[in-house]
MARBA-3410 file (N, C-alpha, C, O; in Angstrom, 1 decimal):
161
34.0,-24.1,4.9,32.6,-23.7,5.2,32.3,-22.3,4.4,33.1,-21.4,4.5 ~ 31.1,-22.3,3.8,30.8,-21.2,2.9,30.5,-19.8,3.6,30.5,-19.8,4.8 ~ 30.3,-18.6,3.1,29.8,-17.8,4.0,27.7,-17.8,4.0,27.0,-18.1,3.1 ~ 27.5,-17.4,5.3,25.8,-17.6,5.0,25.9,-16.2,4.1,26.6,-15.3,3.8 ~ 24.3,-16.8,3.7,24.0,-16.3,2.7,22.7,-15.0,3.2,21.7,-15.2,3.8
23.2,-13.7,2.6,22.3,-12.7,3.3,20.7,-12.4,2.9,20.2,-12.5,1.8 ~ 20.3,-12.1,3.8,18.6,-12.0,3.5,18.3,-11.3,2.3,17.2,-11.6,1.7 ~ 19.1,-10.2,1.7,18.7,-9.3,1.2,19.3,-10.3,-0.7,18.8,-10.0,-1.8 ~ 20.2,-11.4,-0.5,20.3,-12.4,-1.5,19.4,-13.2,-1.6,19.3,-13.6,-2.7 ~ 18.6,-13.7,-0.7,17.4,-14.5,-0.5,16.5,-13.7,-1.2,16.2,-13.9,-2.4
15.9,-12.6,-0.4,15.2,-11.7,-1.3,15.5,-11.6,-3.1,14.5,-11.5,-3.9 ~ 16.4,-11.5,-3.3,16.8,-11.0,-4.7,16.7,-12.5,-5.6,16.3,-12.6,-6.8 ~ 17.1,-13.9,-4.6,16.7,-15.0,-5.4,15.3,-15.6,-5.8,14.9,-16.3,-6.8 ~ 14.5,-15.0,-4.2,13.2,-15.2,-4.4,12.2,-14.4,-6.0,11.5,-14.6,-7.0 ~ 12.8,-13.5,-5.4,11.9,-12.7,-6.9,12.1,-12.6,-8.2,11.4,-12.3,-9.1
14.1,-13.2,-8.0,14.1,-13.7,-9.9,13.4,-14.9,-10.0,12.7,-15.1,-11.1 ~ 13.4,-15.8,-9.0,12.5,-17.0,-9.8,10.8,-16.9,-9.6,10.0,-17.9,-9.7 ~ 10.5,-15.7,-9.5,8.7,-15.7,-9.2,9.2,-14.8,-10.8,8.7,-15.0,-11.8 ~ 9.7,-14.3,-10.7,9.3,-13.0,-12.2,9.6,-14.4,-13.6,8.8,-14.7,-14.5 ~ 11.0,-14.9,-13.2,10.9,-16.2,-14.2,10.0,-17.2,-14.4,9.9,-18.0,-15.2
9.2,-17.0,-13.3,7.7,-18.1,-13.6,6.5,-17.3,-13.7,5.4,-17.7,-13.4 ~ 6.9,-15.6,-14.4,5.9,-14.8,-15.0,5.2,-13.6,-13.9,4.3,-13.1,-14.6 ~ 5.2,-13.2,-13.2,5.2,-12.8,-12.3,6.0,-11.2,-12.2,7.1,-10.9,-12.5 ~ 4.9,-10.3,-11.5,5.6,-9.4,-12.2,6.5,-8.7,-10.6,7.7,-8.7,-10.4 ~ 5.3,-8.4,-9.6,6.2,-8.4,-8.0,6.9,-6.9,-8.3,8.0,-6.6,-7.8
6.2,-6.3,-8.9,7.0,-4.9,-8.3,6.9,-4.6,-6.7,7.9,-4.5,-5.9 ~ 5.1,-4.2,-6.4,5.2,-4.3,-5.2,5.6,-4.9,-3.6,5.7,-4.3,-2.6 ~ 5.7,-6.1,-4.0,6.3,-7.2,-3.3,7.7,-6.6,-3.4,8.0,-5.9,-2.5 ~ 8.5,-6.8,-4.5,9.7,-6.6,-4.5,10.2,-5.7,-3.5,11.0,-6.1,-2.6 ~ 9.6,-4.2,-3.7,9.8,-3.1,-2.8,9.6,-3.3,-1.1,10.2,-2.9,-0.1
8.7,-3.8,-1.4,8.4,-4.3,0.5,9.4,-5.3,0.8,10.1,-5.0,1.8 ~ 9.7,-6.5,0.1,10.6,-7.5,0.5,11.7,-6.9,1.1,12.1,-6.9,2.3 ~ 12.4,-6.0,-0.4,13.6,-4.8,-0.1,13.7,-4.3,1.1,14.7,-4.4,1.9 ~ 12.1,-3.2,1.5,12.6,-3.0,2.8,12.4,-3.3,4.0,12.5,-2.7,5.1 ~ 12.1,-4.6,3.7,12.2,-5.8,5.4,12.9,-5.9,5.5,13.3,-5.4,6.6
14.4,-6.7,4.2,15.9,-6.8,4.4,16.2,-5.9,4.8,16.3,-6.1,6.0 ~ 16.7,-4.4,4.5,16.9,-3.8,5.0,17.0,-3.1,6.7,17.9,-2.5,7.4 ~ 15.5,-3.5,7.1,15.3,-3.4,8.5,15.6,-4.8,9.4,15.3,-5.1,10.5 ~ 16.1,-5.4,8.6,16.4,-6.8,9.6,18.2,-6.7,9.9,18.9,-7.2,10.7 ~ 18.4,-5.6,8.4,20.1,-5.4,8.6,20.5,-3.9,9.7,21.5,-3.6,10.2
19.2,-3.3,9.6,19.8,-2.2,10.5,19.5,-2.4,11.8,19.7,-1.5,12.6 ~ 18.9,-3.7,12.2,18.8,-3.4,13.9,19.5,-4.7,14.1,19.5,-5.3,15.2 ~ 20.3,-5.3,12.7,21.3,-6.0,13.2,21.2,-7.4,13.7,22.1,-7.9,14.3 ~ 19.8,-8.4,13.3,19.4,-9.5,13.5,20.0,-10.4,12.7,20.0,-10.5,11.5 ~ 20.7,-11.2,14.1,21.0,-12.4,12.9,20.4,-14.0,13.5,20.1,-14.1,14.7
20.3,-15.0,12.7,19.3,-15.7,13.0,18.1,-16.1,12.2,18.0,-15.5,11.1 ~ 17.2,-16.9,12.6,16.1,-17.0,11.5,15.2,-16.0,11.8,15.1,-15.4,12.9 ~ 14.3,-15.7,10.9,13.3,-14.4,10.7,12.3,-15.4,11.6,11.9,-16.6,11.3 ~ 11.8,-14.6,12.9,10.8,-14.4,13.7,9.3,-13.9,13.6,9.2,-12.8,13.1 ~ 8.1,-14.7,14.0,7.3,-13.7,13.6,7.2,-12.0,14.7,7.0,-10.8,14.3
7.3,-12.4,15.9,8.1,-11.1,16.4,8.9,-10.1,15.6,8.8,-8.9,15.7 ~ 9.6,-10.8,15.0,10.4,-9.7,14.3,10.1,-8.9,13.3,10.7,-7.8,13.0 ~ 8.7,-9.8,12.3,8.3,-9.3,11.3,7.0,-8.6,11.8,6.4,-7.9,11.0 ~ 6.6,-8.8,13.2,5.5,-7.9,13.3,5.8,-6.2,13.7,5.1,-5.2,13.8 ~ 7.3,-6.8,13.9,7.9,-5.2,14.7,8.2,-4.3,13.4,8.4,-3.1,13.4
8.2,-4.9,12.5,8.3,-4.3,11.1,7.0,-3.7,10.4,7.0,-2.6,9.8 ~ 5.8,-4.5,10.5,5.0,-4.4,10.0,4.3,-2.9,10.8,3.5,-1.9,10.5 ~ 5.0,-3.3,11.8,4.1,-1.9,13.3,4.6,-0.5,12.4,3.8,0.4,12.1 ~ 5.8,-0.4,12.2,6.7,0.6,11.9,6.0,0.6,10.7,7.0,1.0,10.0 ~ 5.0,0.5,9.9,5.0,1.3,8.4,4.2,2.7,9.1,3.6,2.9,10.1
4.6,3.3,8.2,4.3,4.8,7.6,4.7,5.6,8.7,3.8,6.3,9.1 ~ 5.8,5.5,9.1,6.6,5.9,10.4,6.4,5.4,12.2,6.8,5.8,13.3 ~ 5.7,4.4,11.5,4.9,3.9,13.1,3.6,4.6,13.6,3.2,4.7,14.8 ~ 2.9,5.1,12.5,1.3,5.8,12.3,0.4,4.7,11.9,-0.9,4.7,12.0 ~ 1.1,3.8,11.3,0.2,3.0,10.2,-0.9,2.1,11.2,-0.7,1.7,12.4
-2.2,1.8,10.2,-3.0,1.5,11.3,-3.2,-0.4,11.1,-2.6,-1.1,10.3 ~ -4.0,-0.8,12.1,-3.6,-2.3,12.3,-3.8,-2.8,10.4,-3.2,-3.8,9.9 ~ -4.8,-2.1,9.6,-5.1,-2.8,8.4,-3.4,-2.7,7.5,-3.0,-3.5,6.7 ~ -2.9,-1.7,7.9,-1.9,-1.1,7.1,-0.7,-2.7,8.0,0.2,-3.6,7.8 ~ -1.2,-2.4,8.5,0.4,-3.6,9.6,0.1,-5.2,8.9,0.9,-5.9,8.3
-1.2,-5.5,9.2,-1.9,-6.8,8.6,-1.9,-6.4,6.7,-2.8,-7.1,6.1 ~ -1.3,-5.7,5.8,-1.0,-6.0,4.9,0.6,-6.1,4.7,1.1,-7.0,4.0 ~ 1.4,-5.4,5.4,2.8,-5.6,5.1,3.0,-6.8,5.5,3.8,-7.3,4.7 ~ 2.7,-7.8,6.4,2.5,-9.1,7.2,2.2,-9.8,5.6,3.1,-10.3,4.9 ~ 1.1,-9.9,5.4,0.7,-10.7,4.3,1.6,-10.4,3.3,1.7,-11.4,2.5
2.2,-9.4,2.9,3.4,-9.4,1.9,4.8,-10.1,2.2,5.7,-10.2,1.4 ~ 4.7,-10.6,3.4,5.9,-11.7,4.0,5.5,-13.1,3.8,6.3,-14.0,3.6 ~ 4.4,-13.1,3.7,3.6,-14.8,3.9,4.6,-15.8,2.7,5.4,-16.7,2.9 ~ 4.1,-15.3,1.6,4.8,-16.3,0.5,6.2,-16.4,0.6,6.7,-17.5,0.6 ~ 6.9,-15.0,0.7,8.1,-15.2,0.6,9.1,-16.3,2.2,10.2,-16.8,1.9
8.5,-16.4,3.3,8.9,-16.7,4.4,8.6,-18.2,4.2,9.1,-19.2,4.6 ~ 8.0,-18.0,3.5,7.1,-19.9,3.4,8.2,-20.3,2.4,8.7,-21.3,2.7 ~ 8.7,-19.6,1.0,9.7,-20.2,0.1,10.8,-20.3,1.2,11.4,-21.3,1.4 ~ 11.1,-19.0,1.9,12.2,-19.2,2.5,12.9,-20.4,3.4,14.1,-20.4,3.5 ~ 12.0,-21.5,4.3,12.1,-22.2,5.0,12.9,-23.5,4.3,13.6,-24.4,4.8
12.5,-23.3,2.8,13.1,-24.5,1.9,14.9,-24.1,2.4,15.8,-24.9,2.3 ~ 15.0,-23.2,2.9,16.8,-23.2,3.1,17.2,-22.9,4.6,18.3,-23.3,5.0 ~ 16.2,-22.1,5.3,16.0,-22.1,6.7,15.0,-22.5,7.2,14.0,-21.8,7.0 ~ 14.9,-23.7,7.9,13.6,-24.5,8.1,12.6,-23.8,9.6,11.4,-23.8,10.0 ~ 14.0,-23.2,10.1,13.5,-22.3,11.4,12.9,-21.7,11.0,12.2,-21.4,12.0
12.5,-20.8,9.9,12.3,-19.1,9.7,10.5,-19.8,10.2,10.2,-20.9,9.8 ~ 9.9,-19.1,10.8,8.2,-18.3,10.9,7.9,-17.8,9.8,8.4,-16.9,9.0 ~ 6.5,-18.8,9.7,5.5,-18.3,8.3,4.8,-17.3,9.2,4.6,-17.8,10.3 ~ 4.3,-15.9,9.1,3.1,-15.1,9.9,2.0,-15.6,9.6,1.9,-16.2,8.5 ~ 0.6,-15.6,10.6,-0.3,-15.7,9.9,-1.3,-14.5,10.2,-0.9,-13.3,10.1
-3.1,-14.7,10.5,-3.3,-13.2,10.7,-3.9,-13.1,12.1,-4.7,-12.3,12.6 ~ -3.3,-14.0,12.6,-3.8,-13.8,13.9,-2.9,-12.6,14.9,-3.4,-12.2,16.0 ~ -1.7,-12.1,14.3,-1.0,-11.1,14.7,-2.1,-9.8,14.4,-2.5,-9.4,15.5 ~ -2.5,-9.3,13.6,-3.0,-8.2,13.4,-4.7,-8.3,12.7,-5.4,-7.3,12.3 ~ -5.0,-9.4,12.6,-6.2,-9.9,11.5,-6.1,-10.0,10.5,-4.9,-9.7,10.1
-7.1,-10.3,9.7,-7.1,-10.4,8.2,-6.8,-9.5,7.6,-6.3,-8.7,8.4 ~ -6.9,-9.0,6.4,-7.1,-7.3,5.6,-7.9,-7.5,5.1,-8.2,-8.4,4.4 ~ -8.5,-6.5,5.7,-9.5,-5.6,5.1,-9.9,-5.8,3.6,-9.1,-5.9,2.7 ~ -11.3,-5.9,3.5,-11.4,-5.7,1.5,-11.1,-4.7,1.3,-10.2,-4.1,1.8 ~ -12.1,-4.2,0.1,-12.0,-3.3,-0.3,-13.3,-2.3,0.2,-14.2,-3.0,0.0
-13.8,-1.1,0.6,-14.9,-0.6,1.1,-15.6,-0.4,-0.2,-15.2,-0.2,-1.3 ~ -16.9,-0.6,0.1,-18.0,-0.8,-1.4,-18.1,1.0,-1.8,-18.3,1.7,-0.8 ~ -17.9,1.7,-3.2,-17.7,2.6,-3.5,-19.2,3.4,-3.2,-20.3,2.8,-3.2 ~ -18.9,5.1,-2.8,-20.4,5.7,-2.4,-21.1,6.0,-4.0,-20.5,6.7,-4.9 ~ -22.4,5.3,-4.2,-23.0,6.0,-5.6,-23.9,7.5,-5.1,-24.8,7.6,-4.3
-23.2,8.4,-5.9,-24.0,10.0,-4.6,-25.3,9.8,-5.6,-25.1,9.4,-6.7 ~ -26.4,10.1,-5.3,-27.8,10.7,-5.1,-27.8,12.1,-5.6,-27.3,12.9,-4.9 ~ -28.4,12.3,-6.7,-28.8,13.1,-7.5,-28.3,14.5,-6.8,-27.6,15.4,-7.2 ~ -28.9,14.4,-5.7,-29.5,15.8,-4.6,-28.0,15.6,-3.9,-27.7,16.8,-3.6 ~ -27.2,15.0,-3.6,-25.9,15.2,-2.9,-25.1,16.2,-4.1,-24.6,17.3,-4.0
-25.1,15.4,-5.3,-24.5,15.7,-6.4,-24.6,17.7,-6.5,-23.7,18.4,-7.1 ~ -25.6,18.0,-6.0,-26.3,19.1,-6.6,-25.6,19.9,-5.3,-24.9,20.9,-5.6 ~ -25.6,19.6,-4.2,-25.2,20.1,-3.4,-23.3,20.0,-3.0,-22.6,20.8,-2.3 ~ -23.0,19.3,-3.4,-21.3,18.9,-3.5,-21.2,20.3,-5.0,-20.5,21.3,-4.8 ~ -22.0,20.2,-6.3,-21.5,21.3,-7.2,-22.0,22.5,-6.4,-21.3,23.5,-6.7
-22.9,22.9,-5.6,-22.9,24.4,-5.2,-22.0,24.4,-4.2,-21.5,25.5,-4.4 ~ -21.4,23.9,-3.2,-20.1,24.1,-2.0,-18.9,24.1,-3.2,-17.8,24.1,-2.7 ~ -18.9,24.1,-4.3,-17.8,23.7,-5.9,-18.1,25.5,-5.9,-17.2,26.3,-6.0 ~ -19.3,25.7,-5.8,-19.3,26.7,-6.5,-18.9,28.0,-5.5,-18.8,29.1,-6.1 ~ -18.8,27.9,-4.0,-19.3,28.7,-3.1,-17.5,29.0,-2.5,-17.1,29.8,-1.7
-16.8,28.1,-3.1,-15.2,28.2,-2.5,-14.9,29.6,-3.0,-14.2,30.1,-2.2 ~ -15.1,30.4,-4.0,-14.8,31.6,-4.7,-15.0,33.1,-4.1,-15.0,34.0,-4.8 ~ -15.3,33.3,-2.9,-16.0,34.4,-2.4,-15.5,34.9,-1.9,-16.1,35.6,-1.1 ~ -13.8,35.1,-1.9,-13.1,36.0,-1.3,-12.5,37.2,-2.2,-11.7,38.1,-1.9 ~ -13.1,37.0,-3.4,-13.4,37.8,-4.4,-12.1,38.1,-5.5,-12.0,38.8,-6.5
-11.2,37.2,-5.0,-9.7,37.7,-6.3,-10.4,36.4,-7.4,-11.3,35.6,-7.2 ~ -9.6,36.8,-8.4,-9.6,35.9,-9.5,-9.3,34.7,-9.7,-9.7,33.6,-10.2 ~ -8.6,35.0,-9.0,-8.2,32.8,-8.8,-8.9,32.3,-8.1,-9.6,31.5,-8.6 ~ -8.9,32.5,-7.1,-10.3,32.0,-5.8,-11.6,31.6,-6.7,-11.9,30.4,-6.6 ~ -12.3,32.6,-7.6,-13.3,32.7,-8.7,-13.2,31.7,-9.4,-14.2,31.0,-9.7
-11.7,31.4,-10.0,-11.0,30.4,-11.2,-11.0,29.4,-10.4,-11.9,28.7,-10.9 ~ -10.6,28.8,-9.4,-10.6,27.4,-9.1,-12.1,27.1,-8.6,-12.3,25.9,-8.3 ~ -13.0,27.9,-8.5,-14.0,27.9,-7.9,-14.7,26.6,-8.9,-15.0,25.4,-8.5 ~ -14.8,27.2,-10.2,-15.1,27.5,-11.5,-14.7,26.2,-11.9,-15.5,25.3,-12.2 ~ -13.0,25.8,-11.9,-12.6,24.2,-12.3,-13.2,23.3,-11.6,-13.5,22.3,-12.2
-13.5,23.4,-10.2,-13.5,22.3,-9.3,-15.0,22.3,-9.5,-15.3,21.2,-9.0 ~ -16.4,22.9,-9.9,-17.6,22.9,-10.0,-17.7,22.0,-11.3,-18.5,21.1,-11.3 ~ -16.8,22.3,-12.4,-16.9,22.2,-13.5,-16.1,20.6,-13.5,-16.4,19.8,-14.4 ~ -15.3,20.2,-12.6,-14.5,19.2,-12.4,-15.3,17.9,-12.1,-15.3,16.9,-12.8 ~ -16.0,18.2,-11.1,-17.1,17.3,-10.2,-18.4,16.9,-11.1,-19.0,15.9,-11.1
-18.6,18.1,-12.0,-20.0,18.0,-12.4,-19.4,17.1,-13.7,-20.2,16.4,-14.2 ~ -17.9,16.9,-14.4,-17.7,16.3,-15.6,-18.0,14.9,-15.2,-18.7,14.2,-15.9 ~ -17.1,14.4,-13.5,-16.8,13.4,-13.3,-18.5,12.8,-12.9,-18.7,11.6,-13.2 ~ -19.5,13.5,-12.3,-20.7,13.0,-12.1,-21.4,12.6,-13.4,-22.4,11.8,-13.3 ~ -20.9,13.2,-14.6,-22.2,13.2,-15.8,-21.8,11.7,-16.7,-22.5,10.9,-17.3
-20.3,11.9,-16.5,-19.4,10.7,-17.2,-19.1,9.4,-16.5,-19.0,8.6,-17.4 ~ -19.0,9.1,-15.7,-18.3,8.5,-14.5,-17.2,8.2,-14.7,-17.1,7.0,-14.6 ~ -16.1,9.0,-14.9,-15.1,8.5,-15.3,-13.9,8.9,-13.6,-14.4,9.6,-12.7 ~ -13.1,8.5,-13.4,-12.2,8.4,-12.2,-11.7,9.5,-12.2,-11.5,10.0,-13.3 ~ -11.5,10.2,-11.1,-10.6,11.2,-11.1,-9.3,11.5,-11.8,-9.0,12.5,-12.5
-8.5,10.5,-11.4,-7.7,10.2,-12.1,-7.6,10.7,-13.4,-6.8,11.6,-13.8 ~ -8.9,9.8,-14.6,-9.3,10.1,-15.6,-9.3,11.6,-16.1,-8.8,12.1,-17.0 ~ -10.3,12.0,-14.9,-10.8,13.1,-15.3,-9.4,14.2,-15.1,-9.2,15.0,-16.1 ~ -8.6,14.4,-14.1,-7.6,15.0,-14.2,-6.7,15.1,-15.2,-6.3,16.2,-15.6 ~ -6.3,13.9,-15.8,-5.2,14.2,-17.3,-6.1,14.4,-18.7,-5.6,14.1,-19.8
-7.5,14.9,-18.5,-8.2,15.6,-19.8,-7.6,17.1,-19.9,-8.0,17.8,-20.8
END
C-alpha cells in the first residue's frame, strides 16, 4: 500500500497542469500554498471540509479580514477543490452561500472640477508649520494631484515619473 499523498503535492500537481494548459496562477498558487500549509499546522487529516476551508478563509489578514476578503479566499478554493475530488471524491466544493458572493469592483469617483480645486488647496495648506520640508512636501503633493487631475494618469503612474 502506497503512502497518501499530501495536500501540499496535490496543490503542486494541480498548478503544474493549469500552468501547462497556459495559465499563469501566480496568485492562486500563493493562496493554494497557504491553505496547505494551514490544513498541516492544525493537523487535519481526512478530506478537505467546507468547515474547514471557511475556518481558513475567516483567518485572512490575521482574522481582521472582512466577509468580502473571506468570500474571495473561498472562491480561490473553488476550482482547485472541484479538480481535487477527481482523487478524493469526499473533499467539499465551497460555494457562496458561506460568506456571499464577491463583491465587484466599486465604480471609480470622477472629482468635479470644484472638489479638484479644493483637494489642491488642503495640498497646499499641509505646509504651515513653517520648516522646509513641511513647505517641500506641501509643494510635491499639490503639484502631485494637480499632475494626476490634468493627465489622468494612475498614481501609480504618476509616482515612478
Amino acid at each position: 500500500m502506497s503512502a497518501p499523498v499530501t495536500l501540499m503535492a496535490r496543490v503542486d500537481q494541480y498548478l503544474a497542469e493549469r500552468r501547462h494548459a497556459g495559465f499563469e496562477l501566480s496568485t492562486m498558487g500563493h493562496g493554494l500554498a497557504r491553505f496547505a500549509r494551514y490544513v498541516d499546522q492544525i493537523g487535519h487529516h481526512g478530506p478537505l471540509t467546507v468547515d474547514l476551508m471557511a475556518a481558513w478563509a475567516s483567518q485572512a489578514k490575521g482574522g481582521h479580514g472582512d466577509r468580502a476578503t473571506s468570500a474571495r479566499q473561498l472562491r480561490l478554493l473553488r476550482p482547485f477543490t472541484g479538480w481535487l475530488r477527481q482523487f478524493e471524491p469526499t473533499t467539499e466544493v465551497p460555494d457562496e452561500a458561506i460568506f456571499g458572493p464577491v463583491p465587484g469592483r466599486t465604480a471609480p469617483h470622477i472629482y468635479r472640477e470644484q472638489e479638484i480645486v479644493e483637494l489642491l488647496a488642503a495640498a497646499r495648506g499641509l505646509g504651515h508649520s513653517g520648516s522646509v520640508l513641511d513647505s517641500l512636501r506641501a509643494a510635491v503633493i499639490e503639484t502631485l494631484f494637480g499632475l494626476i487631475a490634468s493627465t489622468g494618469l494612475r498614481i501609480s503612474e504618476a509616482l515612478k515619473l
